[in-house]
N, C-alpha and C positions, 0 to 999 in steps of 0.2 A: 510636112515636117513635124516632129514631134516637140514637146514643150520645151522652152528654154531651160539648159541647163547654164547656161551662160549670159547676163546681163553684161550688158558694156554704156556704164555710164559717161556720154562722151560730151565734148563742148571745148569751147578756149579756156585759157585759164583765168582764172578767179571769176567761174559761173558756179560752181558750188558743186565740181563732178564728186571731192573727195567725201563732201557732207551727204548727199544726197545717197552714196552708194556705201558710206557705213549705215544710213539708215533704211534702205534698202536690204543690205544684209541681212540685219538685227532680224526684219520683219518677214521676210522670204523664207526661213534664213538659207544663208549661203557664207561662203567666204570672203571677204573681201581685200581686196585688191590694188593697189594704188602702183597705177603705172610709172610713175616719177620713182617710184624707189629700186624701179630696173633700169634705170640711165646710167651712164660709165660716168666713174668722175670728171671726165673730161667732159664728156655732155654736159654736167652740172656746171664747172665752171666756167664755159663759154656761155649758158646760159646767164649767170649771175653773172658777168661782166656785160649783158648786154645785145651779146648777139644769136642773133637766132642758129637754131639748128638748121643745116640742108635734111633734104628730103635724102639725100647717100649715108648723111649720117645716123639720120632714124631709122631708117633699115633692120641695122643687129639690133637694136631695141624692139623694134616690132616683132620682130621673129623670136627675139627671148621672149617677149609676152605670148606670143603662138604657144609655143613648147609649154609655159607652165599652164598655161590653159588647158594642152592637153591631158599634162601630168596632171593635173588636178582633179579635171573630170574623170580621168581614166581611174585614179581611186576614187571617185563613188560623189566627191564634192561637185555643191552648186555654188559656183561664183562669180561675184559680182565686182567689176574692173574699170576701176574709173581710170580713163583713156583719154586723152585729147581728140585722135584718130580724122584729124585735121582734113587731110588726103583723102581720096577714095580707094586708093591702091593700099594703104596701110589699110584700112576697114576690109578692105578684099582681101589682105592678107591672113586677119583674122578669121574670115569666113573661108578661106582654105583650107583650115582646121574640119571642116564639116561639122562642127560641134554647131547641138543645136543654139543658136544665141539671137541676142536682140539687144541694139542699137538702143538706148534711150539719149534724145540729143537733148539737149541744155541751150537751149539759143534766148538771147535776149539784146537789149541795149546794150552800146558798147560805152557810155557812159556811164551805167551805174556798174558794168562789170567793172571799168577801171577804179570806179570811187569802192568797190568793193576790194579790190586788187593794194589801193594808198591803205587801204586800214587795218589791211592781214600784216603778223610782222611773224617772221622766222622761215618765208619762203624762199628759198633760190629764186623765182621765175619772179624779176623785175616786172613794174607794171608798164615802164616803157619798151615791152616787147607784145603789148598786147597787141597795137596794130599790126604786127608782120602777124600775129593768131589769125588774127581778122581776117588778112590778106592770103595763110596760106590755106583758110580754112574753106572746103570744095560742098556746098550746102546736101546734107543727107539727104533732105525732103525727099525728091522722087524714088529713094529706094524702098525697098516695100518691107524689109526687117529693121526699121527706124519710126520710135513713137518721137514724136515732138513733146519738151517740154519748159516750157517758160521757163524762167529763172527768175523773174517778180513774184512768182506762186510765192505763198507761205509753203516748208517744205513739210507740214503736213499732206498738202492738197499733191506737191510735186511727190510724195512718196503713194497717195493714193494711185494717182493716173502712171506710174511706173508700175506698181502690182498690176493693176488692169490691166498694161500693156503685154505683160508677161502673161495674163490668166490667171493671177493669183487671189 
């Protein structure tokens, strides 16, 4: 397969996908990407009141992230797309794309992600929805386009070992 044109910085939420994949960007560079800003407003507000998304209703989300991925690379851009991608079927949906890409997962403690989640303020995504993250999240590990990378790193160290991952 040929070099990634497509980084997908994935993980639950408040593991640092947004932070990690505008600095990613900068240093690749590429475009970058934030999958929350393709959710319907409906998505949004069932999320901020609380309740988790079904996997029927992340669907059109996943497939609108397909299409600009495509459109994006198709004009000439490298981008990088911070993605929850929770599922293995949504990750497979983006690998249906054939676009060359790679997984960067974001796993760590679910305790300092939550203490990380009480101190962010201006997010839709409550931090009493991290445990359904938790729960709906299917572990990348054994697939072979997925670098692992802590979220304790300093995100100097987590932007080094993401270049590496890619060959950069």
């Amino acid at each position: 397969m040929s070099a990634p044109r497509v980084a997908v910085v994935m993980g639950v939420s408040g593991s640092g996908k947004t932070t990690l994949a505008q600095a990613l960007a900068a240093a690749w560079p590429a475009t970058c990407l934030d999958a929350d800003d393709f959710h319907s407003a409906a998505a949004r507000a069932r999320m901020a009141s609380g309740l988790p998304l079904t996997d029927r209703m992340r669907a059109p989300w996943v497939r609108r992230l397909a299409q600009e991925l495509q459109r994006r690379t198709a004009a000439g851009e490298r981008v990088v797309l911070a993605f929850s991608g929770l599922r293995r079927r949504h990750r497979d949906l983006l690998r249906a794309t054939a676009l060359p890409l790679h997984f960067l997962f974001l796993h760590g403690d679910a305790a300092l992600i939550a203490a990380r989640m009480q101190a962010r303020s201006g997010h839709f995504m409550p931090a009493s929805l991290l445990d359904s993250q938790f729960a709906a999240l299917e572990d990348p590990g054994p697939e072979p386009d997925v670098s692992a990378v802590p979220v304790d790193l300093p995100l100097g160290e987590q932007l080094r070992r993401a270049l590496a991952a890619l060959g950069a």
